[in-house]
C-alpha positions in Angstrom: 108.8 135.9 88.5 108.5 132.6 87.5 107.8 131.4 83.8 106.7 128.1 82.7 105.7 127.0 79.3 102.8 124.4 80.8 99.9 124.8 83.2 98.6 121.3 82.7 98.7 119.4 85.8 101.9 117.4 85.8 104.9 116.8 88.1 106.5 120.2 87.2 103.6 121.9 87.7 102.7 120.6 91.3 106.3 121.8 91.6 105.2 125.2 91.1 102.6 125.1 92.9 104.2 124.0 95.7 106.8 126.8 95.5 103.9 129.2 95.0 101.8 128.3 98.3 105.1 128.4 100.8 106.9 131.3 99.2 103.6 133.5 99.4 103.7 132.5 103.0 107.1 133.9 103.8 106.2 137.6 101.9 107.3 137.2 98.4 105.6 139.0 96.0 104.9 136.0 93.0 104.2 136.8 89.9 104.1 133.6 87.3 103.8 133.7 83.0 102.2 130.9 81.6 99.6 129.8 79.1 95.8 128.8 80.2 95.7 125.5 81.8 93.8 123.7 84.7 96.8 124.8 87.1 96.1 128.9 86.3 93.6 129.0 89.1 95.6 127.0 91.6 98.4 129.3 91.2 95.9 131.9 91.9 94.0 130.6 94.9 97.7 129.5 95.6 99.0 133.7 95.8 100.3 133.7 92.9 99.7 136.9 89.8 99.4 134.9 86.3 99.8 136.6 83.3 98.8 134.4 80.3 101.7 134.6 78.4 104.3 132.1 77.1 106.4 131.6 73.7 104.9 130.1 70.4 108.2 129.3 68.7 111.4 128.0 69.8 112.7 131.3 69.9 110.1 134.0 69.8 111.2 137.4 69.7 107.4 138.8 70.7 107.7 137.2 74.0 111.4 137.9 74.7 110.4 141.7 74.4 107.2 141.3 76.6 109.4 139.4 79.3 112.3 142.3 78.9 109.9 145.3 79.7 107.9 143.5 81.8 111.2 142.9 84.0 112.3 146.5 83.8 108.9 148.5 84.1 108.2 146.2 87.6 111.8 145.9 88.9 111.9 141.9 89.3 114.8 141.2 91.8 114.4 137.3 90.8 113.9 135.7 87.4 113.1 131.5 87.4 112.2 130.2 84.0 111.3 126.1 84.0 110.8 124.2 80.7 113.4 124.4 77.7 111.6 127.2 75.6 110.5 129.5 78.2 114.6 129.1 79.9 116.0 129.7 76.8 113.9 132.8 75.8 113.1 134.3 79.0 116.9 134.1 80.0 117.5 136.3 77.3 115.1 138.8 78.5 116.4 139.1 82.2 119.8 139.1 80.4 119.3 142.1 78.4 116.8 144.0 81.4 119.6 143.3 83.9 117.3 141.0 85.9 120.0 140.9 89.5 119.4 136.9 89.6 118.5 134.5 86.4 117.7 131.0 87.4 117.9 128.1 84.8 115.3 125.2 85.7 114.7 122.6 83.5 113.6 119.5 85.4 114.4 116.4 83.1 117.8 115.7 81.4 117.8 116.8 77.7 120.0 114.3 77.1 117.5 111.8 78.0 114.5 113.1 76.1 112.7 110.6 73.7 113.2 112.9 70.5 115.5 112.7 67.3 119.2 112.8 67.5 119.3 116.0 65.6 116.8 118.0 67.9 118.4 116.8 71.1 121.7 118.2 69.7 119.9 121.4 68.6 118.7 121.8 71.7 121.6 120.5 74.5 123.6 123.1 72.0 121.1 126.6 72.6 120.4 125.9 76.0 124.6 125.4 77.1 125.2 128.5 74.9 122.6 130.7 76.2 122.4 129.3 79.8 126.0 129.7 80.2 126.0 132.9 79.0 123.2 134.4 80.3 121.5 132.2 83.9 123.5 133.0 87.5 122.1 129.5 88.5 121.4 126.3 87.0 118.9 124.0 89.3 119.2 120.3 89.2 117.1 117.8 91.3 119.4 115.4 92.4 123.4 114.9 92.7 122.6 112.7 89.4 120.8 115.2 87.1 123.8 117.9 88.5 126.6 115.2 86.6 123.8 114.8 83.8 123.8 118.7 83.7 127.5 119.0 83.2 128.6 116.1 81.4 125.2 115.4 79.1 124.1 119.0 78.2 128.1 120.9 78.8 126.3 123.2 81.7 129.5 124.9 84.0 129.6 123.5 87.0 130.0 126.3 88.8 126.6 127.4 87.8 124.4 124.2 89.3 123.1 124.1 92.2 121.0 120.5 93.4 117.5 121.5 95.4 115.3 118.4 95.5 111.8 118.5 95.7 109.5 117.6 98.6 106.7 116.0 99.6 104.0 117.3 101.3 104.6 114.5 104.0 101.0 115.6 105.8 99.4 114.8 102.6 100.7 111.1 102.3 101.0 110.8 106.5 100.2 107.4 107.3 102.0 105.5 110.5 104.6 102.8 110.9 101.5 100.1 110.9 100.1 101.5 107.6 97.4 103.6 109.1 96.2 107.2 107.7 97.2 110.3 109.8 93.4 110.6 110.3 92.2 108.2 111.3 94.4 104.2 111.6 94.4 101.0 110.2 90.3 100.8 109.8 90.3 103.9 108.2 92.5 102.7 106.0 90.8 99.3 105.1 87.7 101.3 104.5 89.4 104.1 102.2 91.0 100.6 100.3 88.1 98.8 99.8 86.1 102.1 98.7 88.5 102.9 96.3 88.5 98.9 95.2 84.9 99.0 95.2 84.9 102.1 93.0 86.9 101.2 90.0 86.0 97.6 90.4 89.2 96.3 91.2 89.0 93.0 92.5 89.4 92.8 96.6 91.0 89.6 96.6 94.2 89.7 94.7 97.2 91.8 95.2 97.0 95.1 93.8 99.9 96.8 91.7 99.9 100.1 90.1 101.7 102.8 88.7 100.8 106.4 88.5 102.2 108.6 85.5 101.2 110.8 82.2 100.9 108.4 79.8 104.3 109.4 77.6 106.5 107.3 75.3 109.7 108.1 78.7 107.4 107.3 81.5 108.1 103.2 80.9 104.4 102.0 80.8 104.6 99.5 78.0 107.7 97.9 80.2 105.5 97.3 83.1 102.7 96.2 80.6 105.1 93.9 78.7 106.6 92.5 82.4 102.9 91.7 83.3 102.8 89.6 80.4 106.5 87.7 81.1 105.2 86.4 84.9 104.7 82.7 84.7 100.8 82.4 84.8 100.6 80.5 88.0 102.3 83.1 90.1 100.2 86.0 87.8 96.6 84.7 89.2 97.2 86.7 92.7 98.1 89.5 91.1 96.2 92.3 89.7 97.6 95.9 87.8 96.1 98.8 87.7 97.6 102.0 86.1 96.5 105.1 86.6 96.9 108.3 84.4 96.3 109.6 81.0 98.2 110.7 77.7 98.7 110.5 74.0 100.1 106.7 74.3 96.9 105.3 76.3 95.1 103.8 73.4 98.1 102.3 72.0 99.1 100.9 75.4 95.4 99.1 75.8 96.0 97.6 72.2 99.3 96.8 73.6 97.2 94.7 76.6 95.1 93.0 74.5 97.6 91.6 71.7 99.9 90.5 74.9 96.7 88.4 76.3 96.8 90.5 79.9 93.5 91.8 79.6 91.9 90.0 82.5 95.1 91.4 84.9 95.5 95.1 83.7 93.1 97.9 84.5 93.2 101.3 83.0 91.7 104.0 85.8 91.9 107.2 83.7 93.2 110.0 85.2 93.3 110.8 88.8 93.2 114.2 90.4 95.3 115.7 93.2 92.3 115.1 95.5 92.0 111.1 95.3 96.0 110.2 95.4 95.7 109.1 98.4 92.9 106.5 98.2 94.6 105.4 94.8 98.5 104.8 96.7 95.6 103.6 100.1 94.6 100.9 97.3 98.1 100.0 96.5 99.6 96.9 97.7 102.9 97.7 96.0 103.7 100.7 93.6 105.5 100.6 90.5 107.7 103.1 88.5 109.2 101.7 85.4 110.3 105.4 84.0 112.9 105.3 81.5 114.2 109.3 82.1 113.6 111.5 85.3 114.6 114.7 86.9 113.1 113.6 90.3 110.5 111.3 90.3 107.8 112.6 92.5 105.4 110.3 92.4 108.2 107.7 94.1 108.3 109.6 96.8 104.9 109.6 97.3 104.0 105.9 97.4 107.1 106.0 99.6 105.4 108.6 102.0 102.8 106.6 101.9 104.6 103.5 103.4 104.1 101.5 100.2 106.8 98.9 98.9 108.2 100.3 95.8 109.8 99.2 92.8 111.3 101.2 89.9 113.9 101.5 87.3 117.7 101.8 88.1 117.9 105.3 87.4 120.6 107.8 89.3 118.5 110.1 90.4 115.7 107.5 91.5 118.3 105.4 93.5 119.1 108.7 95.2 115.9 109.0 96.4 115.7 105.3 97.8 119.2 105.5 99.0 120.4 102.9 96.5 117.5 100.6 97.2 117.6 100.5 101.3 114.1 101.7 100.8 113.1 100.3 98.0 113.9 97.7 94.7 115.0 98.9 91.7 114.9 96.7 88.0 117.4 97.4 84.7 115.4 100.0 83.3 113.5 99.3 80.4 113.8 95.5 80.8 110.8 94.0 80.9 111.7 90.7 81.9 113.8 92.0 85.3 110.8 93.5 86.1 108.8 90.6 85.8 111.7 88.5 88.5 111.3 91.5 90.6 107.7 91.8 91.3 107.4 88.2 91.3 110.1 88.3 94.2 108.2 90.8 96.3 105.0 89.7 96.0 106.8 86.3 97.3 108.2 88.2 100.2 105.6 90.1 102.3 107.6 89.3 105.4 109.5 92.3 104.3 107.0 94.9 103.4 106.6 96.7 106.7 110.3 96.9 107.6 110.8 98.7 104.0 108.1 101.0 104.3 109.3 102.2 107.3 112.7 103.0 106.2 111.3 104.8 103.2 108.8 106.4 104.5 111.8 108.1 107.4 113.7 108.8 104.6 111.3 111.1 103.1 110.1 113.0 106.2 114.2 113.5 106.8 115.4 113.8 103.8 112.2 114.9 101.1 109.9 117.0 103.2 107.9 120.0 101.6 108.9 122.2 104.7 112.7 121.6 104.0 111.8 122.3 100.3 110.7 125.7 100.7 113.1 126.5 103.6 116.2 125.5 100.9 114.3 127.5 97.7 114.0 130.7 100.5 117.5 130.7 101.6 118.8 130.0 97.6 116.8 133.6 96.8 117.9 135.2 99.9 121.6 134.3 99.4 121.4 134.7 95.5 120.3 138.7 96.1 123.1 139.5 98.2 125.7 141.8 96.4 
């Protein structure tokens, strides 16, 4: 039984879905609660049973009863809350119905969260309380959310466990010379200058984007503010395009206008699971200037997709490049850096094939979504042995 306190279509939520598709393959029975949501019928088509149901209030005493007798009366063997409120109240339930394994899954750092000082310490404070009291395992993403885990949010170490997630390398196959699984280089020009075509994004320049909700921790304003730092003459090949939506995208067009960037930053709106691939087939270079992440899926994407990358210094995202063998990283949330480190790429293409080759091998070893749901099948199967 897996709960989750979104079904928006978000990196969490490909997460479960992800789970759900290869898990149903391999005869688990999955039920999931959750509210209404654009991801409630791809959980369905996926083999999942959702039961619209999640908690109103921080702690909501209505749903920890419904989660207690719905985890007696059908005899869940495994219990897998993600997201802070539905961890911290469905953990209770499985506590109290004697749920055999409780597992603890929130994917970013609290300690990282863009909220006030007194609600992060509210809530790094209930969830090492009743986590440590009540989960069997905490899940972490990376080696650098596991330290975050113990020494940000007081989580017994002992109780973590690091699964990363993968990447559905078929998806984002493309080969050493940059051409898609189906088809090759042509293809790929094609799909490229579609896509270009499309949005009416200028063929001639070199295009940079970034793919992301549009959140106050997801660093857009950085890139947008770095756009505006590149000396103007090295700034006329270059054209940004980020992709996405969110509560911060009208502030973040004001943000292009009063900076004068106008002519070199293009807003595409949201794009769906289904044309990812043409937007990273459009990408010349991809950029992810998050300031907080539990994984950072989307890197590993455009890295699947054989695309130079750049993004912030974080742990967890150097983890995935291997400490920038496979790709560049930039002080996070500094602007200006940034700015010398696109500027520096775009000034060596020489060196865009070999790194997309390294990072693209070190997802299929290291990130694939076959070694995902092998490592989340032998966790359960290990966890349910007396």
């Amino acid at each position: 039984m897996y709960t989750s306190n979104s079904a928006s279509l978000g990196g969490m939520e490909n997460h479960l879905l992800d789970l759900i598709k290869g898990l149903a393959q391999r005869d688990y029975e999955i039920i999931i609660f959750c509210p209404p949501g654009e991801m409630v019928k791809k959980y369905q088509n996926s083999g999942a049973k959702v039961i619209i149901d999640y908690p109103r209030l921080d702690f909501d005493l209505g749903y920890i009863v419904r989660v207690y007798k719905f985890l007696k009366e059908e005899k869940i063997h495994i219990f897998h809350a993600h997201q802070l409120k539905t961890v911290i109240n469905g953990l209770i339930a499985a506590k109290f119905a004697q749920t055999p394994v409780k597992v603890a899954h929130i994917h970013s750092p609290l300690i990282n969260w863009q909220i006030t000082r007194i609600k992060k310490c509210f809530n790094i404070i209930i969830n090492a309380v009743v986590t440590n009291l009540c989960a069997d395992v905490v899940l972490a993403l990376s080696a650098a959310t596991k330290r975050e885990r113990i020494n940000g949010e007081h989580i017994s170490s002992s109780r973590i466990k690091v699964i990363p997630n993968g990447i559905d390398i078929e998806k984002f196959k493309v080969s050493a010379k940059g051409g898609s699984a189906s088809g090759g280089k042509k293809e790929k020009l094609k799909v490229k200058e579609d896509f270009l075509e499309k949005y009416k994004i200028p063929k001639d320049k070199v295009v940079i984007g970034t793919l992301s909700r549009l959140t106050e921790e997801k660093g857009v304003d950085v890139l947008i503010e770095a756009v505006a730092k590149i000396p103007k003459e090295k700034r006329e090949s270059l054209f940004f395009v980020i992709a996405g939506d969110g509560p911060l995208k009208s502030g973040l067009e004001n943000l292009v206008s009063r900076l004068k960037v106008r002519d070199k930053v293009q807003f595409l709106g949201f794009i769906g699971e289904e044309e990812k691939v043409n937007f990273y087939t459009s990408l010349d270079i991809f950029i992810f200037p998050t300031l907080h992440e539990g994984f950072g899926l989307v890197l590993g994407e455009a890295m699947a997709m054989g695309i130079p990358t750049i993004s912030s210094d974080l742990p967890t995202l150097k983890e995935i490049t291997g400490s920038g063998e496979s790709g560049i990283h930039f002080k996070r949330a500094d602007s200006h850096d940034l700015a010398i480190k696109v500027v520096n790429l775009t000034e060596a293409k020489d060196t865009w094939e070999r790194v997309s080759i390294i990072a693209r091998d070190r997802i299929v070893r290291d990130y694939s979504l076959d070694k995902f749901i092998d490592n989340y099948d032998k966790f359960y199967k290990e966890a349910l042995k007396p």
